[in-house]
LOBAGU-543759 format. One record per atom (N, C-alpha, C): atom name; residue in one letter; x, y, z; chain. Coordinates in pm, 1 decimal. Layout:
N
+-------+--------+----------+----------+----------+--------+
: atome : residu :     east :    north :       up : chaine :
+-------+--------+----------+----------+----------+--------+
:    CA :      a :        X :        Y :        Z :      A :
...
+-------+--------+----------+----------+----------+--------+
REM end
This chain:
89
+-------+--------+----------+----------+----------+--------+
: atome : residu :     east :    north :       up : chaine :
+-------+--------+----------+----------+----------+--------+
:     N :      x :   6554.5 :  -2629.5 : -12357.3 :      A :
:    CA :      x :   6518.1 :  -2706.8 : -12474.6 :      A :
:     C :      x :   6636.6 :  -2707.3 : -12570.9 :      A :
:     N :      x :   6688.5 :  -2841.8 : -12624.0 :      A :
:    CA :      x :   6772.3 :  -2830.2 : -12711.2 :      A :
:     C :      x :   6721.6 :  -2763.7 : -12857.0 :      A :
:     N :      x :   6860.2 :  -2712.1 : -12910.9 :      A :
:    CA :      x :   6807.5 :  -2631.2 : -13026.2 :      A :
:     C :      x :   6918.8 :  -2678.6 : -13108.4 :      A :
:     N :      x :   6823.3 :  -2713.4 : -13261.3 :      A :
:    CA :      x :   6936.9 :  -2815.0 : -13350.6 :      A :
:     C :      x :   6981.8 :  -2717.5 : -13478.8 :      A :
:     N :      x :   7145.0 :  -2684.3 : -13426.8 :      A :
:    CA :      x :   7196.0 :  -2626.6 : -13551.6 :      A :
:     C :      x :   7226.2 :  -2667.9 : -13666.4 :      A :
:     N :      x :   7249.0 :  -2835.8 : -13680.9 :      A :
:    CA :      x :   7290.3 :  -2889.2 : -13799.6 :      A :
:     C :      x :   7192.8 :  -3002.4 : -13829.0 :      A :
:     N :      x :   7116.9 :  -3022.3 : -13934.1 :      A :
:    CA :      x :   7029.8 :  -3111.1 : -13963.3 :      A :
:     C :      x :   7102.4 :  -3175.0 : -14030.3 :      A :
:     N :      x :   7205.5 :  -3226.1 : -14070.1 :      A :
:    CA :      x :   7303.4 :  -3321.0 : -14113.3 :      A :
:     C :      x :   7301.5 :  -3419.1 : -14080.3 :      A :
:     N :      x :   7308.6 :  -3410.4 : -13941.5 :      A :
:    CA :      x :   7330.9 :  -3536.6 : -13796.8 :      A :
:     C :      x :   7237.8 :  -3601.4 : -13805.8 :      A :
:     N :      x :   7128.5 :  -3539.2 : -13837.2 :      A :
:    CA :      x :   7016.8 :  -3626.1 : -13790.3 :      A :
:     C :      x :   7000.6 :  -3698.2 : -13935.0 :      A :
:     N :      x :   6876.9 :  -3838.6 : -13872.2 :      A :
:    CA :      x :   6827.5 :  -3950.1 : -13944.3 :      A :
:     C :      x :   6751.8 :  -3822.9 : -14078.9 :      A :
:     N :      x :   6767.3 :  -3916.3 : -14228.4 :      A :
:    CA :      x :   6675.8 :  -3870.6 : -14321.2 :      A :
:     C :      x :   6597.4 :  -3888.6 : -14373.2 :      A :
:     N :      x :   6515.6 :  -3935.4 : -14291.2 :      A :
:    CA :      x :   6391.8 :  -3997.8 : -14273.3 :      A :
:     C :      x :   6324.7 :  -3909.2 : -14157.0 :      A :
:     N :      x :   6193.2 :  -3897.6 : -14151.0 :      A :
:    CA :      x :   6134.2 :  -3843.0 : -14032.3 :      A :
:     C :      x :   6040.6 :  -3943.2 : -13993.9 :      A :
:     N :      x :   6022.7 :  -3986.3 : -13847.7 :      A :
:    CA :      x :   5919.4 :  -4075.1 : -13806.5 :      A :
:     C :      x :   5782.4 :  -4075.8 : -13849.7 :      A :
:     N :      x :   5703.2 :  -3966.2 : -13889.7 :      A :
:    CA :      x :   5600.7 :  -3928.4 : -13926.0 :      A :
:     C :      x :   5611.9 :  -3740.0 : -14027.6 :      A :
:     N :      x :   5504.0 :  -3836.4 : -14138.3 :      A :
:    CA :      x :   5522.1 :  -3620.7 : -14175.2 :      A :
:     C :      x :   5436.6 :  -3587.2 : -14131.4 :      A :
:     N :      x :   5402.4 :  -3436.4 : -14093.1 :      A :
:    CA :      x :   5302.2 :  -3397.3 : -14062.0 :      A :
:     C :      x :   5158.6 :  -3373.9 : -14163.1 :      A :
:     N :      x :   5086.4 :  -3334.6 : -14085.7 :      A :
:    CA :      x :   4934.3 :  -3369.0 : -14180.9 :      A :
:     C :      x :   4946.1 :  -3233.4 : -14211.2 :      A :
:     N :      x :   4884.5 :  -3240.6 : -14348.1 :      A :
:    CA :      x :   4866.3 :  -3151.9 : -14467.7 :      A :
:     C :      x :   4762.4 :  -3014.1 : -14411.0 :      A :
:     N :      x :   4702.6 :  -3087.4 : -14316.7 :      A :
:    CA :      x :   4619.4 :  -2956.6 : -14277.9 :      A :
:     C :      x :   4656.5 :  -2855.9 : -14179.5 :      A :
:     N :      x :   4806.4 :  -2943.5 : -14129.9 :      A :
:    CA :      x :   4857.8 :  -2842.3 : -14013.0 :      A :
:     C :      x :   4887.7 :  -2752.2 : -13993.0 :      A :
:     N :      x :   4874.4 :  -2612.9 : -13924.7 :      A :
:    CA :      x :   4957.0 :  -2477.6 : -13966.1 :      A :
:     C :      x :   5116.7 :  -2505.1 : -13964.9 :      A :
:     N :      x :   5112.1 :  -2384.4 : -14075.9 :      A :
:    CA :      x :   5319.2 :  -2424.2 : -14119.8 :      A :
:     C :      x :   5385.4 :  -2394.8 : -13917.8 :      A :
:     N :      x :   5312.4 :  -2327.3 : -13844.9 :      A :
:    CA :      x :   5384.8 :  -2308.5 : -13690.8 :      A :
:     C :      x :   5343.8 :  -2507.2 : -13645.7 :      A :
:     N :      x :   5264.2 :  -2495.9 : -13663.2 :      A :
:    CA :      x :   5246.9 :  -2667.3 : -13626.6 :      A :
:     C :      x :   5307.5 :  -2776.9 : -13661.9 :      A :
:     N :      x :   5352.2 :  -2766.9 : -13767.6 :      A :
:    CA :      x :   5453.0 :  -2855.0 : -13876.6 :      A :
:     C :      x :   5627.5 :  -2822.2 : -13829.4 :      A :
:     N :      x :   5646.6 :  -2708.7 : -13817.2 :      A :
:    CA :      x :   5739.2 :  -2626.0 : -13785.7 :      A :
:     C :      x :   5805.8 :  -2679.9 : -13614.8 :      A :
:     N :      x :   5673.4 :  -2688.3 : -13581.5 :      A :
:    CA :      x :   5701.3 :  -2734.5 : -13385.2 :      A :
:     C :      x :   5704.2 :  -2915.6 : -13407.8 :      A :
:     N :      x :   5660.2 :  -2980.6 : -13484.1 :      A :
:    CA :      x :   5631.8 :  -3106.9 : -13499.2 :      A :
:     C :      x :   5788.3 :  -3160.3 : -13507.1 :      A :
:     N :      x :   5832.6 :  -3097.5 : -13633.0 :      A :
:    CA :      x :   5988.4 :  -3110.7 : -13688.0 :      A :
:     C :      x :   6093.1 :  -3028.8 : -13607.4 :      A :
:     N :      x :   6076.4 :  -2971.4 : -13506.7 :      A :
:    CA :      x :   6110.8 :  -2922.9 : -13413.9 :      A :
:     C :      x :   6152.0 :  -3054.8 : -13326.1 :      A :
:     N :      x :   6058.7 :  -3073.6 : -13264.8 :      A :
:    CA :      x :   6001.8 :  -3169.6 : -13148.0 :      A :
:     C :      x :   6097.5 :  -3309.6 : -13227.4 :      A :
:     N :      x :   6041.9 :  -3353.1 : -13359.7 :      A :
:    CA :      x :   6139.2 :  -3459.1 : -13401.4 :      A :
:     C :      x :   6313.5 :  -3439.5 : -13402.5 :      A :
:     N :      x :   6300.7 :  -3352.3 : -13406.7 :      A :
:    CA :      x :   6445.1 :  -3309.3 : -13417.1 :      A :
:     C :      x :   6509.0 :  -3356.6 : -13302.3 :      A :
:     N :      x :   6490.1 :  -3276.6 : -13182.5 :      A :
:    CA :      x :   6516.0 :  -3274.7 : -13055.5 :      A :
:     C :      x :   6513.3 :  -3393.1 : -12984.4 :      A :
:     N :      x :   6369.9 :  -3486.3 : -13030.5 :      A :
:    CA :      x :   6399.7 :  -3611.9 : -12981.6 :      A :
:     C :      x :   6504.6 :  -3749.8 : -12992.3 :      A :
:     N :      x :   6529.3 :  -3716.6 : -13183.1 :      A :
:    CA :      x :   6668.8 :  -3769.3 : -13272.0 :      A :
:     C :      x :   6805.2 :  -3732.3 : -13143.2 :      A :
:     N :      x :   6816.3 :  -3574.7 : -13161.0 :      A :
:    CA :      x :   6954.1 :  -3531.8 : -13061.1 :      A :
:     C :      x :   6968.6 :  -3651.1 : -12905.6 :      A :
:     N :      x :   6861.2 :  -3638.9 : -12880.9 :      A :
:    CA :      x :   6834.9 :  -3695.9 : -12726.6 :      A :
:     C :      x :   6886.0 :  -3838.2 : -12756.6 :      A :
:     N :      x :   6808.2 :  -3924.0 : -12888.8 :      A :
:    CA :      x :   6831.9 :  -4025.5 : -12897.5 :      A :
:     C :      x :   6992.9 :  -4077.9 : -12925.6 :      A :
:     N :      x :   7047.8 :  -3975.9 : -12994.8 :      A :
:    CA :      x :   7154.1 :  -3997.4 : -13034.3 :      A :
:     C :      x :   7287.8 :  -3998.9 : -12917.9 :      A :
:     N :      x :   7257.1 :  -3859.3 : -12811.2 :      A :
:    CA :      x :   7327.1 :  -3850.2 : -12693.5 :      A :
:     C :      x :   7331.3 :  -3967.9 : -12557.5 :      A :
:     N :      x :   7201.6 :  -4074.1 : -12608.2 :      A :
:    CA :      x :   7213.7 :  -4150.9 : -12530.0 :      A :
:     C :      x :   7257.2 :  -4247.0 : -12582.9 :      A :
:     N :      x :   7280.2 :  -4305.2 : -12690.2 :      A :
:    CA :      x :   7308.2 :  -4400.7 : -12749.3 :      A :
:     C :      x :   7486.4 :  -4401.4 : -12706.3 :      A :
:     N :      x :   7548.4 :  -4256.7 : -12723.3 :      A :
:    CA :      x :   7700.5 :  -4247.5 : -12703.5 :      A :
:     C :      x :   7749.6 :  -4267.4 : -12567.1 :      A :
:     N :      x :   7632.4 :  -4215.2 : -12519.1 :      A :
:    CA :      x :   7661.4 :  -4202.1 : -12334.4 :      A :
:     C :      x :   7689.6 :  -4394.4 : -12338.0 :      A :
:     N :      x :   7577.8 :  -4451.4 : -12334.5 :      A :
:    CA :      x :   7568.2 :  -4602.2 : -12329.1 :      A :
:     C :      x :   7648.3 :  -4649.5 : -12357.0 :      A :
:     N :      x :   7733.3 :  -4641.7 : -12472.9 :      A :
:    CA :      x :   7842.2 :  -4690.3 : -12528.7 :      A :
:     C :      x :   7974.6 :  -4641.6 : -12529.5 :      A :
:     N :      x :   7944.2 :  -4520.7 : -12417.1 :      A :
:    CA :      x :   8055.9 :  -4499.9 : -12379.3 :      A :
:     C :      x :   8062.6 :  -4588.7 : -12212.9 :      A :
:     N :      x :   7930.5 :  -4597.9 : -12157.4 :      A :
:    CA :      x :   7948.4 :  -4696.7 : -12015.2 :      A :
:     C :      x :   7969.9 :  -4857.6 : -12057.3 :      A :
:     N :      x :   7912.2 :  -4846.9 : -12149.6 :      A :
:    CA :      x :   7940.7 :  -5010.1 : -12219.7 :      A :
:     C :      x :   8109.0 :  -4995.6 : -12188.6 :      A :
:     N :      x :   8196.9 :  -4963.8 : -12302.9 :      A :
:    CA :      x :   8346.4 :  -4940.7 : -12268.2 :      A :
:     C :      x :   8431.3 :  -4961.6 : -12150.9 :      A :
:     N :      x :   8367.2 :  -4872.9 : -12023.6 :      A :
:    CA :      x :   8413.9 :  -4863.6 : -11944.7 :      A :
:     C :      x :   8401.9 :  -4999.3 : -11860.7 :      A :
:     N :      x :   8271.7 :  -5040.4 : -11843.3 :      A :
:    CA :      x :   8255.2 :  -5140.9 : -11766.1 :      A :
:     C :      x :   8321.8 :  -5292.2 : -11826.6 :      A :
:     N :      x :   8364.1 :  -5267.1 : -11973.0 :      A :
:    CA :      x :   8467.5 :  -5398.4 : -12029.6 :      A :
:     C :      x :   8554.9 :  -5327.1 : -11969.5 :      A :
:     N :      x :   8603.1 :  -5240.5 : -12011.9 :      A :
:    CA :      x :   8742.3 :  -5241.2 : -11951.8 :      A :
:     C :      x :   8808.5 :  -5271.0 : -11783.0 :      A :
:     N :      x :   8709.1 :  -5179.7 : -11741.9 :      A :
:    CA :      x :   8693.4 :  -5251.8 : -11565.3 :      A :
:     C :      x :   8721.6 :  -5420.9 : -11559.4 :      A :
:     N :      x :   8574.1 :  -5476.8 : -11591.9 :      A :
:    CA :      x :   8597.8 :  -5643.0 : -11561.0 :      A :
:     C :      x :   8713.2 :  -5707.2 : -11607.1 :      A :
:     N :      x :   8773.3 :  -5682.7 : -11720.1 :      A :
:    CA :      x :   8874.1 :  -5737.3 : -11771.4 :      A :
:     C :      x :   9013.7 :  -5725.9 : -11705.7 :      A :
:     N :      x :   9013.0 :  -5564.0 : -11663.7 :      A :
:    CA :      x :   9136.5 :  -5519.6 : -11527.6 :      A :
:     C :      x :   9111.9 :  -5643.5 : -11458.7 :      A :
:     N :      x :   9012.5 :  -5635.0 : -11410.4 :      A :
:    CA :      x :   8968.5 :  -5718.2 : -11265.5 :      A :
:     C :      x :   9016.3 :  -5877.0 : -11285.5 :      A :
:     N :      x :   8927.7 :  -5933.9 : -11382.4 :      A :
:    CA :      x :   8974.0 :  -6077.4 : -11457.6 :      A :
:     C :      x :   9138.3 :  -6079.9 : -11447.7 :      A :
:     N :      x :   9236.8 :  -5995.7 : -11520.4 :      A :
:    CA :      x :   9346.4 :  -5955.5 : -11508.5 :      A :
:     C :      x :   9431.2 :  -6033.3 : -11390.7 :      A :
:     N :      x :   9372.9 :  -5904.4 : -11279.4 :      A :
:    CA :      x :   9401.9 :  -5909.4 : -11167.9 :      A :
:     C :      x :   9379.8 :  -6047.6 : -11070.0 :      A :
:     N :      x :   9231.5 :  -6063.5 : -11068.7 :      A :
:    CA :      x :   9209.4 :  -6237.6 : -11041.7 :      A :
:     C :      x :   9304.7 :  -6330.7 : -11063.5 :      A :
:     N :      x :   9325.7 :  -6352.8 : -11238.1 :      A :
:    CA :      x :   9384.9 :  -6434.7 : -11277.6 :      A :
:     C :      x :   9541.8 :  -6467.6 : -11214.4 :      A :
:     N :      x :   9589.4 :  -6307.8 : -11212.4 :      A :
:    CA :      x :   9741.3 :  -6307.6 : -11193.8 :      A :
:     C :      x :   9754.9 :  -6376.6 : -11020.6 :      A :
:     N :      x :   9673.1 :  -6353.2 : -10974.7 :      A :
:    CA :      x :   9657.4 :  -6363.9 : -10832.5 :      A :
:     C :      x :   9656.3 :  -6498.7 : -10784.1 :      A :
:     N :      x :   9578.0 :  -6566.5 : -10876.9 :      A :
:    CA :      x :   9548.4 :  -6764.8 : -10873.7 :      A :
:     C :      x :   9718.0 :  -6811.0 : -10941.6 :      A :
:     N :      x :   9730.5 :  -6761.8 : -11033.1 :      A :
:    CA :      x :   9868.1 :  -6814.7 : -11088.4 :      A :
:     C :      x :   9971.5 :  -6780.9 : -10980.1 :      A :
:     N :      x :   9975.4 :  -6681.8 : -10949.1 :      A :
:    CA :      x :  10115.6 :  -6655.5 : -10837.9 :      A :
:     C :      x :  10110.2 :  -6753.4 : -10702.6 :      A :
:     N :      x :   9973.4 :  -6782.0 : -10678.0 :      A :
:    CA :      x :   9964.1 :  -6879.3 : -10578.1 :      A :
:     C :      x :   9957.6 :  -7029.3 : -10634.0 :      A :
:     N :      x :   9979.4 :  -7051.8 : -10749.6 :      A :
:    CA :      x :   9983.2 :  -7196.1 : -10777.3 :      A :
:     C :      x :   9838.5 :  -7262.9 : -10792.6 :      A :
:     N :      x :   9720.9 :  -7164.5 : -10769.3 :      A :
:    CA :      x :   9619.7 :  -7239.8 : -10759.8 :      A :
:     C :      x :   9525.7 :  -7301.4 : -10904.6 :      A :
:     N :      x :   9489.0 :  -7367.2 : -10943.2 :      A :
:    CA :      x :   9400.1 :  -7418.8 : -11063.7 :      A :
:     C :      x :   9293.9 :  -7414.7 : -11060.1 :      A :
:     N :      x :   9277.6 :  -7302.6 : -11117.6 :      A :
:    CA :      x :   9170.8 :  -7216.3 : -11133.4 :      A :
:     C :      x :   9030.9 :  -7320.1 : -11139.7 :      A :
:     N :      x :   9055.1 :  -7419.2 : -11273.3 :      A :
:    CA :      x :   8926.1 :  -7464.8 : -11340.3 :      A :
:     C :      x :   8894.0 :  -7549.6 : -11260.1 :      A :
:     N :      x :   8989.5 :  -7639.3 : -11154.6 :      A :
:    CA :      x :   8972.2 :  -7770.7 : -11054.7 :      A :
:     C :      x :   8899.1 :  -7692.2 : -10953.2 :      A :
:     N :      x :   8956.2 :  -7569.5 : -10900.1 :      A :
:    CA :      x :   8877.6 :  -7568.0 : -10753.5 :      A :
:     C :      x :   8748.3 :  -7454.0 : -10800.5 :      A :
:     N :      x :   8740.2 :  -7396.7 : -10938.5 :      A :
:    CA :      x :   8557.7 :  -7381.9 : -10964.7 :      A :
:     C :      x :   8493.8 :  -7492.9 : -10975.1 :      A :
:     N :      x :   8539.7 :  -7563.6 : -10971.2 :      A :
:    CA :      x :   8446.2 :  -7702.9 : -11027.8 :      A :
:     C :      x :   8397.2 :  -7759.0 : -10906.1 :      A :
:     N :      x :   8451.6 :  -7707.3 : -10792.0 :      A :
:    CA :      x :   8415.9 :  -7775.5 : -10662.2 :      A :
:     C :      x :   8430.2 :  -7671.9 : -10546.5 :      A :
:     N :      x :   8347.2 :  -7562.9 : -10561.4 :      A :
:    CA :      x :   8326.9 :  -7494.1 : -10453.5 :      A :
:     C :      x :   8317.9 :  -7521.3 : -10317.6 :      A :
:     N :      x :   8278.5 :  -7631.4 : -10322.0 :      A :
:    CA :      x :   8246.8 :  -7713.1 : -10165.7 :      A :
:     C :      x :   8368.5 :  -7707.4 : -10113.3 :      A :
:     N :      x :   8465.6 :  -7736.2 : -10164.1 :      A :
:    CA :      x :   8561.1 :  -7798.8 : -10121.9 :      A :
:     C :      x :   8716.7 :  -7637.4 : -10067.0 :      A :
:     N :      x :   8648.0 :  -7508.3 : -10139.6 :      A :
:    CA :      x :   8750.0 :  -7427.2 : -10114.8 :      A :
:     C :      x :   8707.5 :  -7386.8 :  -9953.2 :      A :
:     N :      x :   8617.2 :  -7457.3 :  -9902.1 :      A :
:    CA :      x :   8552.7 :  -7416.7 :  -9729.2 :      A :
:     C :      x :   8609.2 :  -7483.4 :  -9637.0 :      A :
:     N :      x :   8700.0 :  -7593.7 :  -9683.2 :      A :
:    CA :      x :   8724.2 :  -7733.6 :  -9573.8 :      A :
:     C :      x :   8863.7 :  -7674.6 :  -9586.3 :      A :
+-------+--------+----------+----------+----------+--------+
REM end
């Protein structure tokens, strides 16, 4: 179970407060539990956007690479997408 040393990080706001009748261990595990779910939320958000990153940077190599590949052969790019049929004959 993650365990949150800095309440800084997290949102300051809580999704829900707890109810007034709860024991302070109940309230205590509630804001616990919110806590932990914030961390989670937050570790995935970076993960994501750290695969977001990667996968631009990939396609764009690639695009790169494509591109340089049609130009060195003389080919025009936008004429022969436009007519797939025709790169088979």
């Amino acid at each position: 179970m993650l365990e949150v040393n800095n309440h800084q990080d997290l949102p300051k706001s809580r999704t829900s407060s707890p109810d007034v009748s709860m024991s302070t261990d109940s309230q205590t595990e509630t804001l616990k539990l919110e806590d932990e779910i914030n961390l989670v939320l937050q570790a995935l958000r970076v993960s994501q956007d750290a695969e977001y990153r990667l996968a631009e940077e990939l396609l764009f190599a690639q695009k790169k690479t494509f591109t340089s590949i049609w130009t060195n052969r003389g080919l025009n790019w936008q004429v022969t997408r436009q007519k797939p049929s025709q790169m088979l004959c």
